[in-house]
Every structure is written in structure tokens, then in C-alpha cells.
N, C-alpha and C positions, 0 to 999 in steps of 0.2 A: 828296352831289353825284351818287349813281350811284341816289338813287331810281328812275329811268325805265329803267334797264336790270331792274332789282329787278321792276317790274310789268312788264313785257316778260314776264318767264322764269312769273312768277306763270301771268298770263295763257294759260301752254303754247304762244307762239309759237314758241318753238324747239324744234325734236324732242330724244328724248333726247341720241342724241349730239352735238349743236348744242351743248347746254346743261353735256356733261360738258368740252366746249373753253372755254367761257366759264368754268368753274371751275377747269380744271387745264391746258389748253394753256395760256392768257394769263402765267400764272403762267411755264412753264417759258418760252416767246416772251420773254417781259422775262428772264429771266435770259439769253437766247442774245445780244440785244441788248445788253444790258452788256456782257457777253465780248467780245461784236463789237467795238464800240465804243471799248471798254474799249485793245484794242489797238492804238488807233493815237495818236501822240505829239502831244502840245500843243507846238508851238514856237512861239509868238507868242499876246500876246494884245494887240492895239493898243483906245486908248481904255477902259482899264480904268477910268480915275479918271475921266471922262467921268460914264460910269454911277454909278458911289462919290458923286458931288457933287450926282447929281439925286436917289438914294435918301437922303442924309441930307437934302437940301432938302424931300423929301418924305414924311419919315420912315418911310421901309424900301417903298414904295408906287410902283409904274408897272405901264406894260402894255409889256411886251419885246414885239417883231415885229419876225417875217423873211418873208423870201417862203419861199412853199411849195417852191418846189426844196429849199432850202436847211435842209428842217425837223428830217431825219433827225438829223447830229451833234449837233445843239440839245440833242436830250434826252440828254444825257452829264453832260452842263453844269447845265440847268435843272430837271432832275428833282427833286435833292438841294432846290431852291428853293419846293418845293411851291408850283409856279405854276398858276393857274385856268385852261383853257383850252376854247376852244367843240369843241365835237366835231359832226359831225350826226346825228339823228334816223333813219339809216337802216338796216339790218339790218348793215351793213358797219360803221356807226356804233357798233353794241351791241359789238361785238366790238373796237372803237379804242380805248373808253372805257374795258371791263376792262384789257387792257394798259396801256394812258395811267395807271392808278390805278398798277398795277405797278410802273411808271416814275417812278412820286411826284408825279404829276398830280392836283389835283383836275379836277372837267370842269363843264361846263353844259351842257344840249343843245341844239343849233338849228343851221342854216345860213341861208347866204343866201335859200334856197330855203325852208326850214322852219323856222318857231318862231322866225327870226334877232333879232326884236326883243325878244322873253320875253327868248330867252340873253343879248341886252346887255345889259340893263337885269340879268340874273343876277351877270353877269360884274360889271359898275358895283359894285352891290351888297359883293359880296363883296372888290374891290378899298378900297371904301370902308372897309368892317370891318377890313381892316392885308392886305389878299393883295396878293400881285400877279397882273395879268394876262400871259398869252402867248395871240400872234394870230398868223394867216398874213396878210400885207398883200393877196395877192390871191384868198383864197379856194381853196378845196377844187378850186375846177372854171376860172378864171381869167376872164378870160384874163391870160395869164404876164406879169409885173412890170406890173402897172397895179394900183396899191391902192384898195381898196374904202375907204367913205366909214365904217365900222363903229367900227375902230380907233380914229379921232378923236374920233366920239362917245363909244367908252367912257372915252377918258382926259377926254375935257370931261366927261361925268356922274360920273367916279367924283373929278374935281378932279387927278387926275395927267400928271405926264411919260410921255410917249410915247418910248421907246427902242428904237433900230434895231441891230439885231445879225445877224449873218453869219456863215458861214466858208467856208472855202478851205482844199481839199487841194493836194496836190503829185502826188498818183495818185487817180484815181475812176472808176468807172463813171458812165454819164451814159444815163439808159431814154429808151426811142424816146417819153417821154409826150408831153404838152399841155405842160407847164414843162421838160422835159428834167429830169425831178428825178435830182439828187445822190446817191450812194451810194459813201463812201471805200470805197479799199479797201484790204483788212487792212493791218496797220503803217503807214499811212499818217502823211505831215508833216502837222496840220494847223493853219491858225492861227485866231484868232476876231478880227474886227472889229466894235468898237462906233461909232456914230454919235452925233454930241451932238444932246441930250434934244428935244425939242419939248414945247413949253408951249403945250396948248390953251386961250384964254379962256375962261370960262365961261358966257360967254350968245352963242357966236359961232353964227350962223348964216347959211344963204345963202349968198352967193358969198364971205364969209369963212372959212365951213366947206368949201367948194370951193378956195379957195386952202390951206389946211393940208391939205387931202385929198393935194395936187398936191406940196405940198411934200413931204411923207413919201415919196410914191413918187420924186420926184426924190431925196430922202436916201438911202435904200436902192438904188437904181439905183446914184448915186455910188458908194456903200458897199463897193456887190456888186463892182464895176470895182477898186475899190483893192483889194480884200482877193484878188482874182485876179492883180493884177497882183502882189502880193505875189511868188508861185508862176511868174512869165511869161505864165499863157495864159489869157484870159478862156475862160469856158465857155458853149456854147451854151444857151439857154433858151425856146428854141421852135422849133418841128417850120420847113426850110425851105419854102416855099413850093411851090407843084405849080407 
């Protein structure tokens, strides 16, 4: 899966010390990550059997998605699942990808912007063969909680349930970004919310593939609302207005 980082380095795009962080920084990064991570408490996991009923219906096979705020505690969880996930194509990209392996990810490369149909149709692929996939519902660049139409396509081409998942602290930093992305902090409460499954048809298109588009990000929206409310305080997820 990390072929294209592999002729990246071949090819001498990254200077030496570029190329000694891709071998030996990513490495120690994932183990800081786990530490990190590692310390803060699971108290809740709502909708567990949810997810349990769609993977044996679909035997051990979906594509999990959260929004991108929400991506960082994921990998605690999902890593150990060797889930397939898109990464992009860009220099920052080369660098996600080795960590992401770290972390127990396999990857595809593409974005929205770059190669993004090659990656589905990768993603699709390897979902099909027994993986499962993990998405960001709205992309690397957003805009924040509006899901992209990608997700549904890969659960309609690879045949599976689409699964929405979340979490929610009780302490977090919150960065001035585009999503207001998430970052617990240490010892943190945290809980995980799952959504029930979505079942794409498989020759849906058009404005039927626009209404499950609409539905997912209504489900995840929901989602994200309950599993804050868990905690008391919804969290901001985009910058206020000027």
C-alpha cells in the first residue's frame, strides 16, 4: 500500500534528512501517539452492537467514517483493525502515510483534489478482498461537517455498510483550524459513539446517491451532538464568522 512513498524517496525527492524522518522519526511519532493517547480513559462506548450486527451481516467488511475533527482519538481504537485509509498525494501526504502504517493503517493515495477516483476505486478494491475501509466524511480541506459524496460510493462499489463513529471528551483542546479539530487532553474521560449502519444500493445513482450522501452527514451531525451531549457541551467546529 505505501508503493508511492517507496518511488518518492527512490526518485531523491526528499533531501537526506527529509528521508532519515520518514524512516526513523515516523516510527518514534507513533509510539508518542500511542503514549498520548494511550493515557486517556474509555468510559463509554454507545452503539457497540450496532457496528457487531452490520460486520457479521457483512462479514467482518465496511467503511467506518467520522469527520475530520474528530480523527485524532480514532487511531487508538482503529489502528489495531488494520483499516485502509485515503491519505493524499502531497509532500505532507508522504509523511501521514509512514506514520498511518505505524499506527496499523494500511493507505491508498489520493484526495479530493488528487488521484481521488484511482484511491476509491483502491479503497473499493481492497474493502472487497475482506478490509475494511476508514474515511473522513468531509475531507482533508472541508468544508467542516458537510460529507463528501466519496464515502457512499466506496460502500456502494466495494457492496458494504457505511458506519459512523465519533467521540467525545470531557477535557480537549480545540485549534483555531478550518474544523476546529479535536485534541484530548492527557487523562482525559473519553466516550466513542457509534451510528446505525447505512446500506448503500448498488446501482444507486443520481439524486438517490445525493439523498444517502445527505443522509450520512445528517447521521454524523446527529451523532456528533449526542456523543457531546454525553460530556454537557457541544464543541465548536468552525472558525466564527468575521
Amino acid at each position: 500500500m505505501n508503493e508511492h512513498l517507496g518511488q518518492k524517496m527512490e526518485k531523491g525527492t526528499f533531501r537526506p534528512h527529509e528521508r532519515l524522518w520518514l524512516i526513523a522519526g515516523s516510527s518514534v511519532l507513533a509510539v508518542l501517539i500511542r503514549i498520548y493517547l494511550g493515557s486517556c480513559r474509555l468510559v463509554r462506548v454507545e452503539g457497540d452492537d450496532l457496528q457487531r450486527e452490520a460486520l457479521g451481516r457483512s462479514r467482518g467488511r465496511a467503511v467506518f467514517v467520522t469527520w475530520h475533527q474528530r480523527m485524532l482519538m480514532l487511531a487508538r481504537y482503529f489502528g489495531p483493525r488494520r483499516l485502509t485509509v485515503m491519505i493524499s498525494q502531497s509532500r505532507d501526504g508522504e509523511y501521514g502515510a509512514r506514520v498511518a502504517a505505524k499506527l496499523g493503517f494500511a493507505n491508498v493515495r489520493g484526495s479530493s483534489t488528487r488521484g481521488g477516483m484511482r484511491a476509491l476505486r483502491a479503497l473499493s478494491k481492497a474493502i472487497r478482498e475482506g478490509g475494511r475501509g476508514g474515511m473522513l466524511a468531509d475531507g482533508p480541506q472541508g468544508p467542516p461537517r458537510v460529507a463528501k459524496v466519496g464515502t457512499v460510493l466506496s460502500a456502494r462499489d466495494a457492496g458494504v455498510p457505511i458506519i459512523p463513529v465519533v467521540w467525545a471528551a470531557d477535557r480537549c483542546w480545540v485549534l483555531n483550524s478550518w474544523d476546529r479539530y479535536m485534541i484530548p487532553k492527557p487523562f482525559a474521560r473519553v466516550a466513542v459513539f457509534y451510528g446505525a449502519p447505512i446500506w448503500v444500493p448498488p446501482k444507486v445513482r443520481g439524486e438517490a446517491l445525493e439523498s444517502c450522501r445527505r443522509g450520512l452527514e445528517d447521521r454524523l451531525n446527529d451523532l456528533t451532538r449526542r456523543a457531546d451531549a454525553y460530556f454537557g457541551v457541544e464543541r465548536p467546529w468552525r472558525r466564527p464568522k468575521a
